[in-house]
N, C-alpha and C positions, 0 to 999 in steps of 0.2 A: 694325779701323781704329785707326791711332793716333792720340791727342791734339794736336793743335795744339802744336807745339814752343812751350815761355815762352821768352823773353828771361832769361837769366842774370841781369840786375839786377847791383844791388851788395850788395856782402860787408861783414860786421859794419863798419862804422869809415866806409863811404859809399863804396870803391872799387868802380868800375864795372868788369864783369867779362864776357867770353864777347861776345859782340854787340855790346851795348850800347860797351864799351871798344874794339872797333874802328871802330864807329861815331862814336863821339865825335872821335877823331880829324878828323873832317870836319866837325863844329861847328862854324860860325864864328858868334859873338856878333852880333847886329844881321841875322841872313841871317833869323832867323823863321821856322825851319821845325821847330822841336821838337814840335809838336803835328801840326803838316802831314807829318812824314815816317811817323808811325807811321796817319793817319787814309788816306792812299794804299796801306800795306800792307794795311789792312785792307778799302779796296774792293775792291785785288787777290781779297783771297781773297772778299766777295761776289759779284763780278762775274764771276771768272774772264776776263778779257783774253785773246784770244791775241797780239793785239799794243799792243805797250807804246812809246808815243813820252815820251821826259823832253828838254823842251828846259832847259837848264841845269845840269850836272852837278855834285851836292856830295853834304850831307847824308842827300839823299831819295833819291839813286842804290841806297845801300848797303839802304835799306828794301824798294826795290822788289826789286831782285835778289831779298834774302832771300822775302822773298813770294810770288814769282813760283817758287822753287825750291819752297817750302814746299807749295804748292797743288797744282805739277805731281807731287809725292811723293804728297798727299793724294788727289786726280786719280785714279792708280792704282789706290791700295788701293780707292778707292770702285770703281770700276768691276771688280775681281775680284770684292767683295764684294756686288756689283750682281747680277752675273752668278749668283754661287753662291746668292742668294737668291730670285732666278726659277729656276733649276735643279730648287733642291729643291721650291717649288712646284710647277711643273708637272710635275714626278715624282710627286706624291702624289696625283696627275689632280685638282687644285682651281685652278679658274680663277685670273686676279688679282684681286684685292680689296684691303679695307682692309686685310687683316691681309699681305699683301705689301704695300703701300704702307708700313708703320709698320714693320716690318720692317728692322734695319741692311743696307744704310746707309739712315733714311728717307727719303720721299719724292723719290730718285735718279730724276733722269728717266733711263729710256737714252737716248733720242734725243740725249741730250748727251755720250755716253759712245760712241756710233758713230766719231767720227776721235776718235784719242788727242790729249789736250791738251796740248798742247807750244808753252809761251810764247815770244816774242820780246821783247828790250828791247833796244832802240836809244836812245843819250845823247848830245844834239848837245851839242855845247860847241865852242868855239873857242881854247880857257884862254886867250882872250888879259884875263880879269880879276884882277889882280894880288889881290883883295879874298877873291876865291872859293876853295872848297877842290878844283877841280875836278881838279887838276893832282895831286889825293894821293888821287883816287880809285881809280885803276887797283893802286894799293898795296894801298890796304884791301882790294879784291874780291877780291883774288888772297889775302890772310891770311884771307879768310874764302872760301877755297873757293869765289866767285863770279864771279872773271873771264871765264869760258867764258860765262856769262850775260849778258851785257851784248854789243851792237855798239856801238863806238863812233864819231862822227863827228864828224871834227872839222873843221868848218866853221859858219860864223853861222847864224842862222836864216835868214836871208834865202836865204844859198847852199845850204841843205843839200835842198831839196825832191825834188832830181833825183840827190843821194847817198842815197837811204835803200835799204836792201838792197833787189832784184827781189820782187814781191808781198806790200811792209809796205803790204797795205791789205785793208781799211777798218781803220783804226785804232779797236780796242777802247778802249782807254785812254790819252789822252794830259795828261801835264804839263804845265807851260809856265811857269816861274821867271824868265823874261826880260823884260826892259823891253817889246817891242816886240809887245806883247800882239795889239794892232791888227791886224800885217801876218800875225800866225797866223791869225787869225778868217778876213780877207779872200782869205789863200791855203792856209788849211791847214782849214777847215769840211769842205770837202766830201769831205774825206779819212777824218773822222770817222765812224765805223760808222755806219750812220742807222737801224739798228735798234737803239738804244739803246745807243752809243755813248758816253764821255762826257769833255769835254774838263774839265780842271782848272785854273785860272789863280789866280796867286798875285797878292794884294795891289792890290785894283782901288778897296776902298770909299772909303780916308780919303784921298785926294789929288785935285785936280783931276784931270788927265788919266788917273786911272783910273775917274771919276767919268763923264766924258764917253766910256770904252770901254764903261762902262755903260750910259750912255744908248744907245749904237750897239747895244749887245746884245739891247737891249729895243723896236729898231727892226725890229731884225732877225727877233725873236721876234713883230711884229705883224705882218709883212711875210710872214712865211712859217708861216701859224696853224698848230696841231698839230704842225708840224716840232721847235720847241726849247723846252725846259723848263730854267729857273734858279734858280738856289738860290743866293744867297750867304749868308757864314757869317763875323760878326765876331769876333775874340779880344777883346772890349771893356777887356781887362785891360791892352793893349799901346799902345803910341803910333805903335807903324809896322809894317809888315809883317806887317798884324794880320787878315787876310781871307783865303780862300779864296770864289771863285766858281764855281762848277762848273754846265757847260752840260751838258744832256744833248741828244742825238739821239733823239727818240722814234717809232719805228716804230708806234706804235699797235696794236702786235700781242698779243691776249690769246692765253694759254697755251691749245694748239692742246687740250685734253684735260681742259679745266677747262670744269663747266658749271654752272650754276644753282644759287647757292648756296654756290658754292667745292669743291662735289664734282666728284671727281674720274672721270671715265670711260675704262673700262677696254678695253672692245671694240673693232675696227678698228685704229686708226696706234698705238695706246698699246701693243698687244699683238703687233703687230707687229714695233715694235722693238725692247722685250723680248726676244723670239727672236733677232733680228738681234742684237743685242748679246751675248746669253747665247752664241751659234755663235761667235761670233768671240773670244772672250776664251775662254784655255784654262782650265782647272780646275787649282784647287791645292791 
């Protein structure tokens, strides 16, 4: 398995370098997402997505790409390495157990490893904001290798529900950096994976009218019990664009092979797809 690719960072003297320097190019001062674009890379690679909605294209574009490439590279190897460590297990005629479970890669389910994971990101924008860097993103992606990653569409929120590629649903991960937070909720919720899906919304706490989308969320959330869980999350250190709120879709579904205790059961659907996974992934 390989490491987690770093970010180049900067070189002795504070120049930003590798990633980082073509990212910055999409920076713009007062947009707020210096914190927000690397904490969406990094649900990426918790969550694994297979489809990625970002209404707003700038900063965070260039984050997700790289994450979404980074995971599906990561994706793989787990899953050869998935394969070859049931292999030689069950060659050595010893059931599954702990010492497969802990075993690299650990704790791999296969059941998640049966369809190969191969992300989708879709970037609505309309560049009609003169403010925004979204119109210098299709530059960046392409010097960093990630244009093929990205669908882009360019229409408003409002128009784009019935442009998104044929079967972008249920939407695993979605962003949403745009003013009109509202009309997502009311027309883009149920688009939302509801097995744990999870929508991201920028900048709702400190202003009135994202203060009253809050209120509407939290209507929403008694209105429809078990259905939605919310987190919001203050930069308290900033004066605007200083929140992330992140809704989830909660299936209420416990891990089909987890029992009492957090032990893990081996017998029947677990060993099962084990096999199925091991058959289908060739050996290397």
């Amino acid at each position: 398995m390989t490491e987690r690719t770093p970010r180049p960072g900067r070189e002795a003297g504070g120049h930003l370098t590798g990633f980082d320097a073509a990212a910055d190019r999409l920076r713009v001062p007062g947009m707020g997402t210096e914190a927000v674009a690397p904490l969406l890379a990094d649900l990426v690679r918790l969550t694994r997505p297979r489809r990625v909605l970002e209404v707003g294209m700038g900063y965070t574009t260039a984050f997700l790409a790289a994450a979404l490439r980074e995971t599906e590279d990561r994706a793989r190897e787990e899953a050869v390495a998935l394969a070859a460590k049931t292999r030689s297990h069950l060659a050595s005629g010893s059931p599954l157990d702990d010492a497969w479970l802990t075993a690299e890669p650990p704790l791999a389910a296969p059941a998640s490893h049966l369809e190969p994971y191969r992300p989708e990101l879709v970037a609505v924008d309309d560049l009609s904001n003169a403010a925004s860097s979204a119109r210098r993103v299709g530059d960046v992606l392409a010097d960093l290798g990630l244009a093929d990653r990205v669908t882009i569409v360019d229409a408003t929120l409002r128009e784009c529900r019935d442009r998104l590629p044929p079967g972008f649903a249920p939407i695993d991960l979605a962003w949403v950096d745009a003013w009109d937070c509202l009309y997502f909720i009311d027309h883009f919720l149920d688009l939302i994976n509801p097995d744990g899906g999870l929508l991201v919304l920028h900048y709702l706490m400190t202003y009135p009218e994202g203060e009253a989308i809050l209120r509407y969320l939290a209507g929403l959330q008694r209105a429809r019990p078990g259905e939605l869980e919310i987190l919001n999350l203050l930069e308290p250190h900033k004066l605007a664009q200083n929140s992330v709120t992140v809704v989830r879709r909660a299936g209420g579904r416990r891990p089909a092979h987890t029992g009492a205790g957090g032990r893990v059961r081996y017998d029947g659907g677990l060993h099962a797809a084990a096999v199925a996974q091991m058959e289908q992934t060739p050996a290397e």
